[in-house]
KOLFIMI-939645 format. One record per residue: residue in three letters; y, x, z of N, C-alpha, C, O, CB in turn; chain. Coordinates in steps of 0.001 Angstrom, whole numbers. Glycine has a CB too. Layout:
<sites>
+-----+---------+---------+---------+---------+---------+---------+---------+---------+---------+---------+---------+---------+---------+---------+---------+---+
!   r !    n_py !    n_px !    n_pz !   ca_py !   ca_px !   ca_pz !    c_py !    c_px !    c_pz !    o_py !    o_px !    o_pz !   cb_py !   cb_px !   cb_pz ! c !
+-----+---------+---------+---------+---------+---------+---------+---------+---------+---------+---------+---------+---------+---------+---------+---------+---+
! ALA !       Y !       X !       Z !       Y !       X !       Z !       Y !       X !       Z !       Y !       X !       Z !       Y !       X !       Z ! A !
...
+-----+---------+---------+---------+---------+---------+---------+---------+---------+---------+---------+---------+---------+---------+---------+---------+---+
</sites>
This chain:
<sites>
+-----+---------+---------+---------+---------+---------+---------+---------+---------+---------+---------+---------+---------+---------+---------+---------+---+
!   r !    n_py !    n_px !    n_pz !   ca_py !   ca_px !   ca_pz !    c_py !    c_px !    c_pz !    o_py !    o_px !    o_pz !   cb_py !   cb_px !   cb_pz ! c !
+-----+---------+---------+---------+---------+---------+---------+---------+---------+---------+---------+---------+---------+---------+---------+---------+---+
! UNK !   94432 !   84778 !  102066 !   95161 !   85756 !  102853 !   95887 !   85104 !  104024 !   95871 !   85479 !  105197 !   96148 !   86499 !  101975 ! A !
! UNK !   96459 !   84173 !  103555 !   96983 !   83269 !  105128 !   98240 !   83655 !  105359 !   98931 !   84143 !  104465 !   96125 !   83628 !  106676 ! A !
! UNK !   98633 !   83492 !  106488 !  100224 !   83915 !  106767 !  100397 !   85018 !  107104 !   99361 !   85661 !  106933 !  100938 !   83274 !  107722 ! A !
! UNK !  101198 !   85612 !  107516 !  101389 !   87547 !  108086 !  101279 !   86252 !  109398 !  101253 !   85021 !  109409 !  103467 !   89164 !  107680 ! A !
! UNK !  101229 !   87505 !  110565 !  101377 !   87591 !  112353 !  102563 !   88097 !  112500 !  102847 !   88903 !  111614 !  100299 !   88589 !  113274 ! A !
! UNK !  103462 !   87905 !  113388 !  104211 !   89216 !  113814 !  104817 !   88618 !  115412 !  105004 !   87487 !  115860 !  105679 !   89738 !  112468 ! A !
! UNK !  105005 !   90075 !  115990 !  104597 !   90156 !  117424 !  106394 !   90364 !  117448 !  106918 !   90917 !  116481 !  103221 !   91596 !  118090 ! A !
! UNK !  107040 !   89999 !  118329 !  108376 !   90370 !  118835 !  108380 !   90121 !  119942 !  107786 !   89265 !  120599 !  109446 !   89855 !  118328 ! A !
! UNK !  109544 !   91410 !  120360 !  109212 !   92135 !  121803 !  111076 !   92990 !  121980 !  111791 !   93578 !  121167 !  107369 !   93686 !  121575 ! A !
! UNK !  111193 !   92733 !  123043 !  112798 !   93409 !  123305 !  112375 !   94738 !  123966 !  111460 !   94690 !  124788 !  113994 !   92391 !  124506 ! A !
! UNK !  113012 !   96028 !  123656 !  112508 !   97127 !  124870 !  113811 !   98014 !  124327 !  113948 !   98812 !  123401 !  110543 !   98034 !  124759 ! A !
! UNK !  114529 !   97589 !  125154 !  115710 !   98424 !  126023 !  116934 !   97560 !  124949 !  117215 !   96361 !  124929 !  115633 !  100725 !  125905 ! A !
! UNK !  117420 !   98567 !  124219 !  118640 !   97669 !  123744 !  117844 !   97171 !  121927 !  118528 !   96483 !  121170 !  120576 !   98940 !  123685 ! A !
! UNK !  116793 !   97516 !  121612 !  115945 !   97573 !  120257 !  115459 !   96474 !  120314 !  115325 !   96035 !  121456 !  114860 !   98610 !  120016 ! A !
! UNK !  114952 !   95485 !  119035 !  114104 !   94658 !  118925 !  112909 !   95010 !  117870 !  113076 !   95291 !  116684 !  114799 !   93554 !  118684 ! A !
! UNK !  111735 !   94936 !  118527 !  110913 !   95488 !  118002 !  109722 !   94206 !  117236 !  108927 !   93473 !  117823 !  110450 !   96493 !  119115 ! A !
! UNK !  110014 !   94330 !  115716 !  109227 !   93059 !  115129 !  107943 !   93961 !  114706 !  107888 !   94675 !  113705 !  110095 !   92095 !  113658 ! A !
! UNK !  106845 !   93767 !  115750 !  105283 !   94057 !  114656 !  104571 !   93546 !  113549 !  103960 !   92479 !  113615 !  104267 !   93942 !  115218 ! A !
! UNK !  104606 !   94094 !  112757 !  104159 !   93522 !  111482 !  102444 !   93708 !  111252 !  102012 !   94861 !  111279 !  105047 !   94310 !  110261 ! A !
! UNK !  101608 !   92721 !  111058 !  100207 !   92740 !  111475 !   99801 !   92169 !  109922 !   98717 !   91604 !  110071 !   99751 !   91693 !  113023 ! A !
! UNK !  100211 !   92077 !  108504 !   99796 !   92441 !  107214 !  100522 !   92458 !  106496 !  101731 !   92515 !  106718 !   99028 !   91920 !  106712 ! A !
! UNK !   99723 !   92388 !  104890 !  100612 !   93302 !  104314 !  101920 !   92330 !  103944 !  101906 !   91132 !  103665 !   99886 !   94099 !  102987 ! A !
! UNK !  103163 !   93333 !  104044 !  104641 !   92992 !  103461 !  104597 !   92594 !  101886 !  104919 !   93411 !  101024 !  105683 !   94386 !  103630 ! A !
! UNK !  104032 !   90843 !  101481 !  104251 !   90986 !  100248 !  105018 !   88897 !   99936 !  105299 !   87991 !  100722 !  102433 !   91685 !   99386 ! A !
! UNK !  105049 !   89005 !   98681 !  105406 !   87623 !   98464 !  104783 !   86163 !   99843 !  105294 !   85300 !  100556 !  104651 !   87419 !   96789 ! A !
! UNK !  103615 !   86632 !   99559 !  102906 !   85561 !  100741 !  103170 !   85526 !  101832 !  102795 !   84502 !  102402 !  101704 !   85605 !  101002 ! A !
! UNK !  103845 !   86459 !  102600 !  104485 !   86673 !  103891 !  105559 !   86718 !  104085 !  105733 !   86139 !  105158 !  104259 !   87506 !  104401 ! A !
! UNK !  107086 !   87295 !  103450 !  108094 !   87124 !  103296 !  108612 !   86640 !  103961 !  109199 !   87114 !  104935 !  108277 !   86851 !  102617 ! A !
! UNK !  108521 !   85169 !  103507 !  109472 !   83867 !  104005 !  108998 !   84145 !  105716 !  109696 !   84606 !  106619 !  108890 !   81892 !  103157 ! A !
! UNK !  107995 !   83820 !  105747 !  107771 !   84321 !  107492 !  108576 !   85161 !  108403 !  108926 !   85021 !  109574 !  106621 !   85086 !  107646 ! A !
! UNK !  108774 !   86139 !  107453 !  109399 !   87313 !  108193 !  110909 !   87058 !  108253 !  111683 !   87305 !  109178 !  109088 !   88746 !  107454 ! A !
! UNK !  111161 !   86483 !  107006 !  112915 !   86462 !  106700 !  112823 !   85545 !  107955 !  113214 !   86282 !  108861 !  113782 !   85680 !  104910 ! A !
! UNK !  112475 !   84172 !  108571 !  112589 !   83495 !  109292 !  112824 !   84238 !  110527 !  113822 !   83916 !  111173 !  111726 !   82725 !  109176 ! A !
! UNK !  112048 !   85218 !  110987 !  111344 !   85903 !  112057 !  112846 !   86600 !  112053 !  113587 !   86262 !  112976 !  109696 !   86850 !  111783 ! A !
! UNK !  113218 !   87299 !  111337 !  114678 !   88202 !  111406 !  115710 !   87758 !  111347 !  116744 !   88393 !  111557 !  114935 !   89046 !  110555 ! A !
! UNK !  115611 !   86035 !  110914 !  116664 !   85117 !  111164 !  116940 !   84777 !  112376 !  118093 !   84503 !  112711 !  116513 !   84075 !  110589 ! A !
! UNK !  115790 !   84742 !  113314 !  116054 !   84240 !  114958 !  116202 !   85165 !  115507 !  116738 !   84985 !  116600 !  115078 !   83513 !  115781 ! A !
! UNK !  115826 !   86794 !  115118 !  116548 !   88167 !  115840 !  117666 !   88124 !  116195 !  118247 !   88362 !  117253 !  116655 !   89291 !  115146 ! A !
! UNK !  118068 !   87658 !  114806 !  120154 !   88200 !  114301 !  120832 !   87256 !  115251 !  121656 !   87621 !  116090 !  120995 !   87664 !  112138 ! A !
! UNK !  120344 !   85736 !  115026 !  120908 !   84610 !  115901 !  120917 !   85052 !  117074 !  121941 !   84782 !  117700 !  120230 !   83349 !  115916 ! A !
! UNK !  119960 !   85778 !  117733 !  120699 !   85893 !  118888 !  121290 !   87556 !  119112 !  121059 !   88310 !  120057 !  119694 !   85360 !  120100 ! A !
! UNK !  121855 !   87721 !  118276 !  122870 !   88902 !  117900 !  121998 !   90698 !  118498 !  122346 !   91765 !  119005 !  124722 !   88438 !  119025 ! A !
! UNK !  120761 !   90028 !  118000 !  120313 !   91755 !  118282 !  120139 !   92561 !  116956 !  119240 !   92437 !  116125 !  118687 !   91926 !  119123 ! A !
! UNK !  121275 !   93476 !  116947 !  121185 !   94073 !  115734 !  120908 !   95650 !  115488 !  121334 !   96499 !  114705 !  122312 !   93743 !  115191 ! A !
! UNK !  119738 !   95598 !  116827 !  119250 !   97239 !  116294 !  117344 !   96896 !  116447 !  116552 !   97150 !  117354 !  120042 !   98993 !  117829 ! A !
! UNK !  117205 !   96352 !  115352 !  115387 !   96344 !  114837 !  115000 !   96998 !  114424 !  115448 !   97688 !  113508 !  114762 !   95664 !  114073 ! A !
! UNK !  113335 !   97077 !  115280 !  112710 !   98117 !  114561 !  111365 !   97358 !  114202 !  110783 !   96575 !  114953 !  112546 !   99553 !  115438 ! A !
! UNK !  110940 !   97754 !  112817 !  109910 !   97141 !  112221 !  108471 !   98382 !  112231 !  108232 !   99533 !  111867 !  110530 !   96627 !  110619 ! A !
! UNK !  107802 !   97222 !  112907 !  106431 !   98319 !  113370 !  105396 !   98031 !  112230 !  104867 !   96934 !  112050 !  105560 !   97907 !  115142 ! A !
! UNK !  105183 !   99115 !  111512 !  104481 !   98979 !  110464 !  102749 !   99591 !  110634 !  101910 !   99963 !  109815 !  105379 !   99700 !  109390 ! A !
! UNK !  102763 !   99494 !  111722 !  101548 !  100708 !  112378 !   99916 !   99772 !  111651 !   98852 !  100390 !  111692 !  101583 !  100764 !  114960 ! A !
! UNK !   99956 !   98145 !  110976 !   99395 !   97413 !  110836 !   99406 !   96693 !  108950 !   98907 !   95740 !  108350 !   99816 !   96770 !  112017 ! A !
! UNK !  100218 !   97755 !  108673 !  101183 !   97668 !  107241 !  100494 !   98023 !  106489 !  100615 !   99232 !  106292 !  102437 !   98425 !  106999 ! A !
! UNK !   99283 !   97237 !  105531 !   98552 !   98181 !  104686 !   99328 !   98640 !  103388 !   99184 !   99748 !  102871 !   97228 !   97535 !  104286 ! A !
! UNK !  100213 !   97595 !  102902 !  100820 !   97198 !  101789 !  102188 !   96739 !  101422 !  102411 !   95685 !  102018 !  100213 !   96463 !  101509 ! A !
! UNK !  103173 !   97098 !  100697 !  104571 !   96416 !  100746 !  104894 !   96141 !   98794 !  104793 !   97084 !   98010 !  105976 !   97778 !  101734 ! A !
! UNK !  105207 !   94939 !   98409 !  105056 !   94692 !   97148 !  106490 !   94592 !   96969 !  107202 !   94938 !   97912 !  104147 !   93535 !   96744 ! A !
! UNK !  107059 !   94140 !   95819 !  108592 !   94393 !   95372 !  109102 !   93389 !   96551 !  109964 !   93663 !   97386 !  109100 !   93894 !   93508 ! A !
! UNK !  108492 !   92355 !   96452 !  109218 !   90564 !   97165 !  109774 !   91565 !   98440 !  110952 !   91547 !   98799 !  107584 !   88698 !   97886 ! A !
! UNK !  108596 !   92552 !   99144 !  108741 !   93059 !  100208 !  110171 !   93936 !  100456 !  111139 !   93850 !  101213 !  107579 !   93738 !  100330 ! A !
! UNK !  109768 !   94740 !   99475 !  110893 !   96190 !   99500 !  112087 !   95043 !   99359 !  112671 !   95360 !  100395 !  110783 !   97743 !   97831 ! A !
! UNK !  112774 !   94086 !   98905 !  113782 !   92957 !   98702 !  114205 !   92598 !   99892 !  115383 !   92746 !  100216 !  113301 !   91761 !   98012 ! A !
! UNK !  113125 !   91983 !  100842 !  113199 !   91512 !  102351 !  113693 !   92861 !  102912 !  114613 !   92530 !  103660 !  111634 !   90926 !  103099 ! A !
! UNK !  113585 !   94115 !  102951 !  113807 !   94666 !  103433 !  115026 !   95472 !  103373 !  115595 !   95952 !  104353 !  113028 !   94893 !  103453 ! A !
! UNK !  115495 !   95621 !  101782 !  116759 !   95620 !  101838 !  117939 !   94492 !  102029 !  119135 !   94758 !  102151 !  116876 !   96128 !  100936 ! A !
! UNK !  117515 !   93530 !  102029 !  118251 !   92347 !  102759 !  118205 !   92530 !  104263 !  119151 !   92418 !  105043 !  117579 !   90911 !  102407 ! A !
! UNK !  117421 !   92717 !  104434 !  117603 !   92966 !  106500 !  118652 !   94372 !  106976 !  119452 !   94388 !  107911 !  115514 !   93560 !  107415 ! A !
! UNK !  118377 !   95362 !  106116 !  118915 !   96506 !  106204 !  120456 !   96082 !  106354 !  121194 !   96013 !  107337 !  118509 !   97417 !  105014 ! A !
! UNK !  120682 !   95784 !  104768 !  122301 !   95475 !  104534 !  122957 !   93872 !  105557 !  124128 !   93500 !  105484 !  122465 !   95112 !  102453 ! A !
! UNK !  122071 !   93288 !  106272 !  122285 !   92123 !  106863 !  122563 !   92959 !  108230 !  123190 !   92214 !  108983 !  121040 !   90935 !  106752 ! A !
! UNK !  122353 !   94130 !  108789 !  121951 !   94580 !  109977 !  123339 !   95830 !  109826 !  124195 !   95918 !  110707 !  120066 !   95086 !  110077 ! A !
! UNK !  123344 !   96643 !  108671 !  124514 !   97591 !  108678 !  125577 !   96839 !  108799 !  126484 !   97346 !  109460 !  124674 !   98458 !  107515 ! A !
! UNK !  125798 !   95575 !  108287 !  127157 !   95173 !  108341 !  127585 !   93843 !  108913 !  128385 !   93024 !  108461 !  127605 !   95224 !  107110 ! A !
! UNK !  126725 !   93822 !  110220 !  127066 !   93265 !  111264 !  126937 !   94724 !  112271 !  126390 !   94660 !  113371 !  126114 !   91882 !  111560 ! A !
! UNK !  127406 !   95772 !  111834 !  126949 !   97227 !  113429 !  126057 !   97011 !  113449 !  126059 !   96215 !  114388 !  127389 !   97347 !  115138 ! A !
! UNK !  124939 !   97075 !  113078 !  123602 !   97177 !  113443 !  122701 !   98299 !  112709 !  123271 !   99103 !  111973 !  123048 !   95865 !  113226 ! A !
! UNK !  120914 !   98384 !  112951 !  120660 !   99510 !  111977 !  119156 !   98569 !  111962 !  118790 !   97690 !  112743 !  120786 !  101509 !  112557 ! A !
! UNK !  118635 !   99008 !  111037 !  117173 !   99044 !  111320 !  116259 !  100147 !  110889 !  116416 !  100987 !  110003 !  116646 !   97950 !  110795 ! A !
! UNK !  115227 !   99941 !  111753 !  114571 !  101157 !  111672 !  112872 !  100747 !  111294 !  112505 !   99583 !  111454 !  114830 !  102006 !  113192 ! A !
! UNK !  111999 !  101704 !  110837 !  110760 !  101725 !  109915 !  110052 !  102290 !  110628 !  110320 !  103490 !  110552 !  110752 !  102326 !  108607 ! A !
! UNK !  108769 !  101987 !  111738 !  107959 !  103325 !  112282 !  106712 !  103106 !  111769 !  106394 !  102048 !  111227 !  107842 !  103566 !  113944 ! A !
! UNK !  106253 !  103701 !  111857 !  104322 !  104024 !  111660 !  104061 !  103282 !  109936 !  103220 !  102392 !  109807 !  102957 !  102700 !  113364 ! A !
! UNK !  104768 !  103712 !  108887 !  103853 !  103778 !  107252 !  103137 !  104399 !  107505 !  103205 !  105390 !  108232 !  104321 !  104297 !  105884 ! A !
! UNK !  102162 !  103911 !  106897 !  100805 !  104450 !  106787 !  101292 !  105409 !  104836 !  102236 !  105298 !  104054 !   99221 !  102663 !  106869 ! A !
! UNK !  100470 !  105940 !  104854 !  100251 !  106925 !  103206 !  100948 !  106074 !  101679 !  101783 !  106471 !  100866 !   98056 !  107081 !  102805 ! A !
! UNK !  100374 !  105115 !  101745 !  100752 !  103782 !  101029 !  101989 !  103465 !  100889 !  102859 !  103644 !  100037 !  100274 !  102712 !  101589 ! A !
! UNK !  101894 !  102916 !  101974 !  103260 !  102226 !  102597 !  104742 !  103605 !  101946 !  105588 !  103464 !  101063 !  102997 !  102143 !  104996 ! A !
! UNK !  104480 !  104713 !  102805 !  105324 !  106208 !  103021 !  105658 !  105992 !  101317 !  106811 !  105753 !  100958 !  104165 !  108054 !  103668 ! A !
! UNK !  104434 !  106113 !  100241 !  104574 !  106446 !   98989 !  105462 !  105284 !   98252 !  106380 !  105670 !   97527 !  103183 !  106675 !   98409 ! A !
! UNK !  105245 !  103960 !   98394 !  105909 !  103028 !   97678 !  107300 !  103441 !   98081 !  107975 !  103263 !   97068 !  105488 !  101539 !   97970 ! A !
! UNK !  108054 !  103890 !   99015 !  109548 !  103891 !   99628 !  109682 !  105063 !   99318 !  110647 !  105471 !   99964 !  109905 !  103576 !  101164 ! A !
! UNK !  109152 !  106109 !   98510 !  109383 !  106958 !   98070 !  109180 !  107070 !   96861 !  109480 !  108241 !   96632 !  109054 !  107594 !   98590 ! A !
! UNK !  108768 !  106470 !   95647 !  108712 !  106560 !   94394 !  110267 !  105474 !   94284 !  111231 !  105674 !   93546 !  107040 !  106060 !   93694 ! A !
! UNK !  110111 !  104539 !   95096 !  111571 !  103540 !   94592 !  112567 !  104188 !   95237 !  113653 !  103610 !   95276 !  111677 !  101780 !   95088 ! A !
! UNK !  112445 !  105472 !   95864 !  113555 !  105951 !   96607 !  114463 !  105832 !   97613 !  115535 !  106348 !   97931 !  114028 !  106030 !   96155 ! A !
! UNK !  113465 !  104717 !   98157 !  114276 !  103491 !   98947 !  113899 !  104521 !  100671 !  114414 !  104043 !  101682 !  113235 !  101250 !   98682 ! A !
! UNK !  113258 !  105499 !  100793 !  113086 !  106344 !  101857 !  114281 !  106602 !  102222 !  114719 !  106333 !  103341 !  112361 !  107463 !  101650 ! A !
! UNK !  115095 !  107298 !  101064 !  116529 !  107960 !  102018 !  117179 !  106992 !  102578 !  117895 !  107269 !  103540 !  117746 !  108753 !  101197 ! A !
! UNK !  117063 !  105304 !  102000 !  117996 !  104386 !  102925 !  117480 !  104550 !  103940 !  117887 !  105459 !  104662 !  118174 !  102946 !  102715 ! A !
! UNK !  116438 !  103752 !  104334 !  115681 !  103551 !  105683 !  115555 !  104469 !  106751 !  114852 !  105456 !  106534 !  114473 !  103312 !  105453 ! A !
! UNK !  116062 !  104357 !  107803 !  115617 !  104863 !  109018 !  113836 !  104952 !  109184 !  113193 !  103932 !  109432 !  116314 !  103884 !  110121 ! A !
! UNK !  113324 !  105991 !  109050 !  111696 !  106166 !  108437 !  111410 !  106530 !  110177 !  112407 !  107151 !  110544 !  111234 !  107822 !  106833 ! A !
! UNK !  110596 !  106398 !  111158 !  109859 !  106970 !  111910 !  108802 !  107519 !  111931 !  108153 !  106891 !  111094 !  109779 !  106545 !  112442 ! A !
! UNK !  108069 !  108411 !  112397 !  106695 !  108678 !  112652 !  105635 !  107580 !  113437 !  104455 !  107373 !  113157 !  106774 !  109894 !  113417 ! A !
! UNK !  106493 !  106926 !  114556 !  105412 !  106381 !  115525 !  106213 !  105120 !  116048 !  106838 !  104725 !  115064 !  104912 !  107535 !  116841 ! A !
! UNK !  106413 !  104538 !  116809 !  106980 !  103518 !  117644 !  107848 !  104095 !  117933 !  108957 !  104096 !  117400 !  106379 !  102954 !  118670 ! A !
! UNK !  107392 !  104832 !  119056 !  108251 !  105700 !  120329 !  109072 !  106264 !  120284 !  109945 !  106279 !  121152 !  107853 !  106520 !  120942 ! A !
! UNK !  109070 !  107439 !  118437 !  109924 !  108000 !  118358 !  110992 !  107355 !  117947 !  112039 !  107855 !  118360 !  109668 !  108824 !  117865 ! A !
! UNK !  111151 !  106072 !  117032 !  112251 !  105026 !  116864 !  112851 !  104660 !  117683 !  114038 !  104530 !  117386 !  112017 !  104045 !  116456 ! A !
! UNK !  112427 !  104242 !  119291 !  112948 !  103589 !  120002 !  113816 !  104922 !  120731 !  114625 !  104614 !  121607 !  111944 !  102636 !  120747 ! A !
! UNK !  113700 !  105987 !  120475 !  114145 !  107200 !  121171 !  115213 !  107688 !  120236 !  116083 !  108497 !  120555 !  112961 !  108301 !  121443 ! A !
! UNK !  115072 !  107106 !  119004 !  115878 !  107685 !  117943 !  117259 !  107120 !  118076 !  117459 !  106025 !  118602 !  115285 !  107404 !  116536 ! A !
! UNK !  118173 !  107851 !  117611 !  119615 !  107396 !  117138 !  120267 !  106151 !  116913 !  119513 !  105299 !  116444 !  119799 !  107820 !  116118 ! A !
! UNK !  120905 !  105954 !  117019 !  121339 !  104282 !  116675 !  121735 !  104612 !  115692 !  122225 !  103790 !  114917 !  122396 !  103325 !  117479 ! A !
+-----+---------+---------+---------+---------+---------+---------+---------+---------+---------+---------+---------+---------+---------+---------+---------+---+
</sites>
């Protein structure tokens, strides 16, 4: 499986991390790194592009509530766009949907609420 990819990109006051496979143990550490050099340089409204997301395993849903609560309480938010069916269902059987800022698409995140 190899390492995850991920694409980061600034557009407007948002940082937008693309995520290009699946969110699981084998990728993780990558990402925690990847959201470690966000925060350092104090951008604390991310949005995680899942438009490439086949899959998210527990290790995952973990990373992600660590970024969440790392991001609310420095003022910050993060936000979730493009789950795919999969993706939508795992954050909804663990219930973990109502935390997350959920999007439909990119666009509408970056348009969305702080």
């Amino acid at each position: 499986m190899g390492s995850a990819q991920f694409h980061v990109a600034t557009v407007g006051v948002n940082t937008v991390v693309t995520i290009r496979d699946s969110l699981t143990h084998q990728t993780c550490e990558e990402l925690q790194k990847t959201f470690n050099e966000v925060v350092t340089k104090t951008r604390n409204r991310v949005v995680l592009d899942f438009k490439a997301v086949p899959f998210i395993d527990s290790q995952g849903l973990e990373l992600l509530l660590t970024m969440h609560e790392t991001l609310v309480n420095s003022g910050g938010v993060l936000k979730i766009a493009s789950l795919n069916a999969v993706c939508r269902d795992i954050l909804v059987v663990t219930r973990l949907i109502t935390l997350f800022r959920v999007y439909g698409d990119l666009s509408e995140a970056l348009r969305g609420e702080a």
